[in-house]
N, C-alpha and C positions, 0 to 999 in steps of 0.2 A: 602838552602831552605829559600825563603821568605817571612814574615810574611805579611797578608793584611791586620794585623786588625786594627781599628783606634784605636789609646792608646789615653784614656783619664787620664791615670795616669801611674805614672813612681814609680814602687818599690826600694823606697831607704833610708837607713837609715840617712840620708842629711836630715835638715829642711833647704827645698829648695822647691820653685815653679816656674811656667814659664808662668809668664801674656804673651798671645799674643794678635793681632788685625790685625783683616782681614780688607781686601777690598782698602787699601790706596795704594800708600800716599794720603796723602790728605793737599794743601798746611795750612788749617787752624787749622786742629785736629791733625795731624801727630808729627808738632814743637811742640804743647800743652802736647803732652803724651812725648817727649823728653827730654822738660824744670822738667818734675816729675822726671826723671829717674834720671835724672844728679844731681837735689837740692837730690837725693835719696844717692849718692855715687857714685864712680865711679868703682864697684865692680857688680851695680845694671845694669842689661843688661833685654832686651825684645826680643819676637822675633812678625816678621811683616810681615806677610802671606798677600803678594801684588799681586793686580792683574794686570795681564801685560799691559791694556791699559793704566791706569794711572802711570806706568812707563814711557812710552814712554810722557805721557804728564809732568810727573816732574822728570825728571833721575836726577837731583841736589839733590832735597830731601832724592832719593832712595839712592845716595852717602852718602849724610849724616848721616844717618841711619847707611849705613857701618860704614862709617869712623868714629861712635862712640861707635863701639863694638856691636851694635845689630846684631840679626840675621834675616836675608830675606829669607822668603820661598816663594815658590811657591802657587800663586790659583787661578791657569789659567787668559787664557788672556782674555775672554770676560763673565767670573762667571756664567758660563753657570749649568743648570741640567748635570752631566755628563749620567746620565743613559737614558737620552733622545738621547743622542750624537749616531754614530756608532763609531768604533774603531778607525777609521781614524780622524774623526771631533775629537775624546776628544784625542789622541793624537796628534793634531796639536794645541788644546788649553795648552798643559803641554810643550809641546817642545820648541814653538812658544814666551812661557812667559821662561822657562829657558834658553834658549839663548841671551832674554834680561836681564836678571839677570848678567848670565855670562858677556853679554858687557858689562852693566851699574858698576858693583862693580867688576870684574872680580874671581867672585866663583860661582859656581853649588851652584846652592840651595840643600838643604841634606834634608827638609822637606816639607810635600804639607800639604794643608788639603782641602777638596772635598768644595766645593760652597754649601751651605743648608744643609752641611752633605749626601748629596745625590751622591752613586753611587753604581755600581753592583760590583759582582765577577770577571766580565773580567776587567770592568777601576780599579778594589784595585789589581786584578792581573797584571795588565801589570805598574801601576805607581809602583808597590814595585820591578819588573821586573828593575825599574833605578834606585835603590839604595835606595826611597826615604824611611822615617818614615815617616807614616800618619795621622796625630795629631789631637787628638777630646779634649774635654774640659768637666769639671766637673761641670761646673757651668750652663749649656744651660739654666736653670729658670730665672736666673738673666733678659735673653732676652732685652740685653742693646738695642739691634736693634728697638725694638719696642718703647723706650724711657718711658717705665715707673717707670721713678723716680730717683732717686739719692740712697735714702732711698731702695726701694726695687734694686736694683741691687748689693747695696752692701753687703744687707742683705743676697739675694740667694747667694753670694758667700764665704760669711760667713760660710754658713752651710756646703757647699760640701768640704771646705778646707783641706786640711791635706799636711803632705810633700810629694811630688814629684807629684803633681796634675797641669794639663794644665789647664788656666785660661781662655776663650775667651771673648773679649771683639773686639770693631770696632771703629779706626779710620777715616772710609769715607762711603761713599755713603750717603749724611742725613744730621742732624744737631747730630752732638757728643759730644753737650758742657757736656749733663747729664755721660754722657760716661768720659769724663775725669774728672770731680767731682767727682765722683766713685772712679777710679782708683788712683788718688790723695790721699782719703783717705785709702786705700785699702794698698798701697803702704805705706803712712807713719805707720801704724799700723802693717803691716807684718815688718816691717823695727824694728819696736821696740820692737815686740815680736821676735826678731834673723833670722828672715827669710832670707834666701838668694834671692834674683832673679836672679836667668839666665835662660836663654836661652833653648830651646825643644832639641835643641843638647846636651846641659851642661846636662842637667837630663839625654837623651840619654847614654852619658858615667856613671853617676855615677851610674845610674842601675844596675840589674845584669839579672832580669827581668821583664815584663810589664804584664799590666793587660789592655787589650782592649774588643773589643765585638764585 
């Protein structure tokens, strides 16, 4: 039996979190949130919900990415409304970006998360139908997207915090410089209150259960 639900948190006694960012790579935001990760430790992993056309325009980046322990999921190839889609069109958006995943790093992506958070019963039933986890985020007020503030995104994520909570934030489409100021601090200060970071997988295992909607 397959769950559809988007997990915005992960039950577990682990002080652990899992900053993600959708929409990349992005050749100028993508290294900026990298270079955090790495001055972070090298225990400190992200995960980076790309969409498949800008794959195909930087597959070096998406390499990189791999090749430094992060994790790449899936979020479709053209970040479409999927509940606008029919069954065929949002199935050729999931399949279409995981087969470049698969060539680009050579691993199945193991998690999606829907574009706007938007989608119905049949596309959360047929994506959990391939195995995937469907990942939502606790923080959605922060609304790094919208670019208000340094100050307020890191404060909305401030409040939602706890261990085993998805973080979203975005590396591309826009200007993200506010976005990785954020995350920068975010990162040094979970870092020194004991926080782990990894990865939507890495919480996936330490779980035993999830808490979605």
């Amino acid at each position: 039996m397959f769950s559809t639900a988007v997990i915005h948190k992960f039950d577990t006694d682990q002080k652990a979190v899992a900053f993600t960012f959708d929409d990349g790579p992005h050749p100028v935001y993508t290294p900026q949130i990298l270079d955090i990760f790495r001055e972070a430790g090298a225990a400190a992993k992200a995960t980076f919900f790309m969409v498949g056309s800008q794959i195909e325009q930087y597959p070096e980046l998406a390499r990189t990415v791999h090749g430094e322990g992060h994790e790449i999921g899936n979020h479709t190839y053209t970040h479409p409304y999927l509940s606008k889609l029919s069954a065929e069109e949002f199935a050729e958006e999931v399949i279409r970006t995981e087969r470049l995943i698969q060539e680009t790093i050579g691993v199945k992506p193991l998690t999606f998360r829907p574009p706007y958070f938007d989608y119905n019963e049949q596309a959360a039933e047929w994506i959990s139908s391939r195995g995937y986890i469907t990942a939502g985020a606790v923080n959605g007020e922060a609304m790094d997207w919208e670019q208000p503030g340094v100050a307020h995104i890191v404060e909305k994520t401030r409040e939602k915090l706890s261990p085993g909570s998805v973080l979203l934030f975005h590396d591309g489409f826009g200007d993200r410089s506010q976005t990785v100021e954020a995350v920068r601090t975010l990162v040094t200060e979970l870092a020194a209150e004991g926080y782990r970071l990894v990865t939507v997988s890495d919480l996936v295992r330490m779980s035993s259960s999830v808490r979605g909607e």
